[in-house]
N, C-alpha and C positions, 0 to 999 in steps of 0.2 A: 411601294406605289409605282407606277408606271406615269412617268411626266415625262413631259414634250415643255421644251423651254425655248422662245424666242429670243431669241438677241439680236439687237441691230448692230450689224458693222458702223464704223465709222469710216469707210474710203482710206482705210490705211492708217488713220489716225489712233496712237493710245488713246481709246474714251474710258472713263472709270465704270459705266455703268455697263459695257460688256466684257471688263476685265471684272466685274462684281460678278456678272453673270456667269464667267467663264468658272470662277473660284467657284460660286455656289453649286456649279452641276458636279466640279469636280468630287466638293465634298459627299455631295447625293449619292454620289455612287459609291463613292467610297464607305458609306452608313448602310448600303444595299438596295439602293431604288433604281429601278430601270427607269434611268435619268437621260434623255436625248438632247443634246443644243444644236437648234437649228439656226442658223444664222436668216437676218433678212437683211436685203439691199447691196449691204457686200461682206466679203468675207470679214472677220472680225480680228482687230490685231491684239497680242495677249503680251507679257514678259515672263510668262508662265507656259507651260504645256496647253496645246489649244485644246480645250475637250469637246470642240464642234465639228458635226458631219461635214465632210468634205463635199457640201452642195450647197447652195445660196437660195435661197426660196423670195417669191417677189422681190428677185432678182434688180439691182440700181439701175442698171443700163434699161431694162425693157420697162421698167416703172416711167420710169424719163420720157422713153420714145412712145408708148403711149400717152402720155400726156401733151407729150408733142407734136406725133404724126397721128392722127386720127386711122391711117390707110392700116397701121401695124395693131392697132387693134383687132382687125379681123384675117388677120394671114393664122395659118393653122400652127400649132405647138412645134411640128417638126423643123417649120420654116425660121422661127425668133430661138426657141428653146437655148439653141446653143449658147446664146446672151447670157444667159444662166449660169454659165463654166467659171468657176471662182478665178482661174487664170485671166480669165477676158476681161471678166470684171476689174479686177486688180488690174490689168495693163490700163483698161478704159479710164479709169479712177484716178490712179495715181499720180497726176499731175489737174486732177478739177481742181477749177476753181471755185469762186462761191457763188452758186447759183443764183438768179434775180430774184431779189423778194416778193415780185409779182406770182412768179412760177412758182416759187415755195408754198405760197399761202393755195395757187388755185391744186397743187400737189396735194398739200396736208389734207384738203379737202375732199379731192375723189377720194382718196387714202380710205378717210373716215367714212365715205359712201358704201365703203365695201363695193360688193356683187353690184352694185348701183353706178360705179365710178370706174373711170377709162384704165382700171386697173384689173378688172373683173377675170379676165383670164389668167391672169397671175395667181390669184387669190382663191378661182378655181383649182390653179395646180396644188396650191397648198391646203387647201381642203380635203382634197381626193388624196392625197399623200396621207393625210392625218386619219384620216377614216377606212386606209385599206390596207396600209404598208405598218403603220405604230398602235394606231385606236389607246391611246394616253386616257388614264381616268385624272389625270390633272391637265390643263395647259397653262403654263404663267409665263404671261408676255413681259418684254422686258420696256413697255411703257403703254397707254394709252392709246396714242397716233399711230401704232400699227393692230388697233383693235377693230377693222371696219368689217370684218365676219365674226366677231363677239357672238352675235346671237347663234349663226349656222356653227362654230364650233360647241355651243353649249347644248346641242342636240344631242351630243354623245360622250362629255367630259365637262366638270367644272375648270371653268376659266380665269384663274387669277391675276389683277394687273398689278405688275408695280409700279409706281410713281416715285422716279427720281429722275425730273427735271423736264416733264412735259409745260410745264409753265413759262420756261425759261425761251422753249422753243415758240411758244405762242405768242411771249410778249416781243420777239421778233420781226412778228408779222404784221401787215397794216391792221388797221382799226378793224375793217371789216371783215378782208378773210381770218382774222381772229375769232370776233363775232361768231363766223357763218361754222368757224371750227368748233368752240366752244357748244355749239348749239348738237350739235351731230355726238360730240364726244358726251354729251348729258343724256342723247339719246340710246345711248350705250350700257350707261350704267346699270339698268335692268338688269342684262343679260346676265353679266358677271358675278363669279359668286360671291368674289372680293378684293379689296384691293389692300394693297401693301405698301409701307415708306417706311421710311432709315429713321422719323422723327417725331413728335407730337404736334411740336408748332409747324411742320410741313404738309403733317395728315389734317389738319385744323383749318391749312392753308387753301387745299385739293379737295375736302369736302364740299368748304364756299365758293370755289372755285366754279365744281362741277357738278353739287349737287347729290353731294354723294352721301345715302344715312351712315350714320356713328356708326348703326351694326355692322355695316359693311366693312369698315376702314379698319387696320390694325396694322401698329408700329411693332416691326423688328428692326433692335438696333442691326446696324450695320457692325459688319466681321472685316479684318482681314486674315492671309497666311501669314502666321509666325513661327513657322518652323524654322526658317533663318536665322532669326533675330534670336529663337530662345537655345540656336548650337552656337553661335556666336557667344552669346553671354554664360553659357556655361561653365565655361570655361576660367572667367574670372564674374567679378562683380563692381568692377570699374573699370572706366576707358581711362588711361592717363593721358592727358596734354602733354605732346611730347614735342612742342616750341612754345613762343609765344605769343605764336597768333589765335585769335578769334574767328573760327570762319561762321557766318550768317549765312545761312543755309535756305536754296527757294528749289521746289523738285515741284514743276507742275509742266503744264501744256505753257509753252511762252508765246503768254496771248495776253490783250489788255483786259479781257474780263476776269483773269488769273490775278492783276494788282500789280506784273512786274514792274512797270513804271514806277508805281507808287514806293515799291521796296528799293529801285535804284534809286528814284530822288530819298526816299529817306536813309540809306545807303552814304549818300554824298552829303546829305545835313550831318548825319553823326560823324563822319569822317573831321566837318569843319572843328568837331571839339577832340583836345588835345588828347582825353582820358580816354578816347576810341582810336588811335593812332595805329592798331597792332590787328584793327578789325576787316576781316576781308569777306567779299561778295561771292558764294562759291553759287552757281547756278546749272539746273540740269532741267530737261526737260523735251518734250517731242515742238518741233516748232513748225506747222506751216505753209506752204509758201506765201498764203496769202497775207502772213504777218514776215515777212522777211525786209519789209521796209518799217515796222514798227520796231524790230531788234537791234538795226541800226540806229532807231534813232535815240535808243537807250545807250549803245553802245558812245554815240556820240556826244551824247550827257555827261558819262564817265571820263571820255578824252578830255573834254572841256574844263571837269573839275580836276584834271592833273591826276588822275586816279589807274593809269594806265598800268597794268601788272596787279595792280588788287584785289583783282579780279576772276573770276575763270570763269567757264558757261563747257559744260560734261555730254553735251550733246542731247541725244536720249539715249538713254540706259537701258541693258538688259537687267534680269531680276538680280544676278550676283553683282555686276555694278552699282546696283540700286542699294541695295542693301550695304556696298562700301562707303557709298557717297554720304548716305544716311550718319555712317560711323566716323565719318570724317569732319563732321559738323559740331558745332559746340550750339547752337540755336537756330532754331526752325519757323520759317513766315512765310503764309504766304497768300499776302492779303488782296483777297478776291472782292470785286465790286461787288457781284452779287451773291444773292444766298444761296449759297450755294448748297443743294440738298443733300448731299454726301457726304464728302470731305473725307476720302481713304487715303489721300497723302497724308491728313494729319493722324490717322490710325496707324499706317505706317510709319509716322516720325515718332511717333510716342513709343511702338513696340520693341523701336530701334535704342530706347530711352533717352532722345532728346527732350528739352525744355521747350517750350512754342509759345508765339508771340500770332493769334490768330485775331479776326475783326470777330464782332458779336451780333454776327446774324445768321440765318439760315439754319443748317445743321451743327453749328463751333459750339453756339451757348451748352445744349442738352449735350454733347459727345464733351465739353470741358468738363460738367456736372457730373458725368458718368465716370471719367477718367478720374475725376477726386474721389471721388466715394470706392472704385476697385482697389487704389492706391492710399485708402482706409485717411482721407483725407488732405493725403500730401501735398503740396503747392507742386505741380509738374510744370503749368501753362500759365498765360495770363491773356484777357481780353481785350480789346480796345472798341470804345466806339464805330462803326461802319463808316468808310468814306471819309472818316476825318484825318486828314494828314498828321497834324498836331498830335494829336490822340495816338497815332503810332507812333512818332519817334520817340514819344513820350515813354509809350512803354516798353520800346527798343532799348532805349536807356537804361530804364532798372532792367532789366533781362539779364542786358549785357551786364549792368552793375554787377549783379549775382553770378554770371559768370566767371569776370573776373578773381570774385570774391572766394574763387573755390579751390583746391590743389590739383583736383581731376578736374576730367576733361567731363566726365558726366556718370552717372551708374547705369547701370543697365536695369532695362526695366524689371519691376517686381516680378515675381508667377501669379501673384494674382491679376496683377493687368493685364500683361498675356493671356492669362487665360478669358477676364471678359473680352477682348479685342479678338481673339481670334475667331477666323470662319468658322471654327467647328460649333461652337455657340452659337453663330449665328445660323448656322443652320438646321442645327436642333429646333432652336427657335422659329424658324419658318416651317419645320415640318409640321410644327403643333398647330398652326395656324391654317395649314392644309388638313390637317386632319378633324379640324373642328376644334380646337381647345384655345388655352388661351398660350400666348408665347412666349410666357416664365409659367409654365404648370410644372 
């Protein structure tokens, strides 16, 4: 098949859903599909091989300044174009801040207006691109809110969306440019021939949402790479503990809707009992800037409870970091406020064959249920209630209890969990679902 895949950059930022994107075209091609990633807004950052054209399409900067200066919507291609150059981008970007939720919402909105909205020459370029230079018989966007030419791409290829996480970005915005979004993105749903998520109670979530029929919607679980994880354990079939600390393991974006706070004060509660004495905070992650006064104030949490040295924070890691970090952990949390519709750090903590201590919402419950049943029922993880403090160190406790309890340090995951977890499954599984069938045929 010949597919054209959108991904939005995140401004520099590790996002999961264009390192999901990034993995899945890899494997496309790699299975023999004339598989394209075009990035949108800005270029996209990966801990993997980027498999995206070295162009930005409805490019961040002139998205922005249309929306801004009314005058730069009508100067000709040759004159803005340059804005487009992933360098300029990335210079422009790299130090944003977070935009006004006024401007976001009236954004998200022309967005959605397509050919209609102060983006319309952009959206021209990416059209004319698609229709002369690739002419894709699939396009799958890599969310909804850059769907606002849905219908003009469906004149010459099925348009597939996936939904991971356009809700999250909605429930952002005021009341009304919500509303006025939600209204446009329902007016959408026609066009497309279908749409795709990592879940059931997410797809459940996105139908009511937006309106969308059952035939349209179809869950492919989420993949990650486990080629690491499965030369790593090859090798043996145990990590030995080799002192006697316990490290509690957090590998996310360090942001408050990730939970870190939540894990530092539960961190310092289990610290206060004597049978955790040996237990330390090991943390990594992309951070920022405009959380660089939230990090602090965790860190200052930690000085306060006398906790200085039991600590570490690994920065952001590349994929060979990541994957040590992973192996350096005896238990894995990392408890996010929201539901979060993903969750590919806990695919990769699991593949790496940590234990996990996750909240029970979003995408955790059905990826815990999935990891018991590949692991022919084994206790790997445990859940806790959402939001409730109690309810995690509660079950940070037994975790850790069963850690201690053991002579290793952990085993290495099965080949059968590897094998459901891995991209390659999951890709298989979305081809079936472009191709018309169902995504276990």
């Amino acid at each position: 098949m010949r597919i054209t895949y959108l991904t939005a950059g995140a401004a520099g930022m590790f996002c999961g859903s264009c390192m999901n994107d990034n993995a899945v075209a890899k494997e496309l091609i790699k299975a023999g599909h004339d598989c394209v990633l075009m990035p949108v807004y800005t270029p996209i950052r990966t801990d993997v091989e980027d498999m995206s054209v070295d162009r930005v399409f409805l490019g961040g900067v002139n998205v922005y300044l249309s929306q801004k200066l009314p005058l730069i919507r009508y100067l000709p291609r040759w004159v803005v174009g340059w804005l487009d150059h992933p360098w300029v981008i990335k210079a422009l970007t790299s130090k944003a801040g977070k935009t006004s939720p006024e401007l976001l919402g009236q954004l998200a909105i022309s967005m959605l207006d397509g050919l209609g909205g102060n983006q319309k020459q952009e959206f021209e370029e990416l059209l004319r691109f698609l229709q002369t230079s690739i002419r894709p018989e699939k396009v799958l966007l890599t969310n909804l809110l850059i769907g606002g030419v849905i219908p003009q791409m469906a004149s010459n290829a099925d348009v597939w969306v996936m939904l991971q996480g356009d809700d999250i970005f909605l429930d952002s915005l005021s009341v009304s440019h919500r509303a006025q979004a939600i209204e446009r993105m329902r007016r959408l749903i026609g066009s497309a021939k279908g749409f795709i998520c990592h879940s059931q109670a997410y797809g459940q979530s996105m139908q009511s949402l937006l309106g969308i029929p059952e035939s349209k919607m179809h869950v492919v679980p989420l993949g990650v790479a486990t080629e690491d994880f499965i030369d790593r354990a090859a090798s043996r079939t145990e990590i030995r503990r080799d002192d006697q600390v316990i490290r509690l393991g957090y590998l996310a974006r360090m942001a408050p809707e990730k939970g870190l706070h939540l894990l530092v004060d539960a961190f310092i509660e289990l610290r206060r009992d004597g049978r955790f004495s040996d237990v330390r905070l090991s943390m990594a992650g992309w951070m920022g800037p405009q959380h660089a006064t939230y990090w602090k104030e965790q860190q200052a949490k930690l000085h306060r409870a006398g906790l200085d040295g039991q600590w570490s924070y690994a920065g952001t890691v590349n994929r060979a970091e990541k994957v040590a970090f992973l192996e350096s952990l005896d238990l894995f949390c990392v408890p996010t406020t929201y539901a979060d519709p993903k969750g590919i750090f806990l695919l990769e903590a699991v593949a790496s064959g940590l234990p996990y201590v996750m909240p029970e919402h979003g995408a955790f419950p059905e990826l815990h249920r999935r990891i018991a049943k590949a692991a022919d029922g084994a206790s790997i993880g445990q859940l806790y209630p959402p939001l409730k403090f109690e309810g995690l160190v509660k079950t940070l406790e037994k975790a850790l209890e069963s850690v201690l309890a053991r002579s290793v340090k952990r085993e290495a995951a099965s080949p059968l969990v590897l094998a459901e977890l891995d991209i390659a499954m999951h890709t298989k599984r979305l081809v079936a679902v472009l191709q018309g069938k169902s995504s276990f045929d």
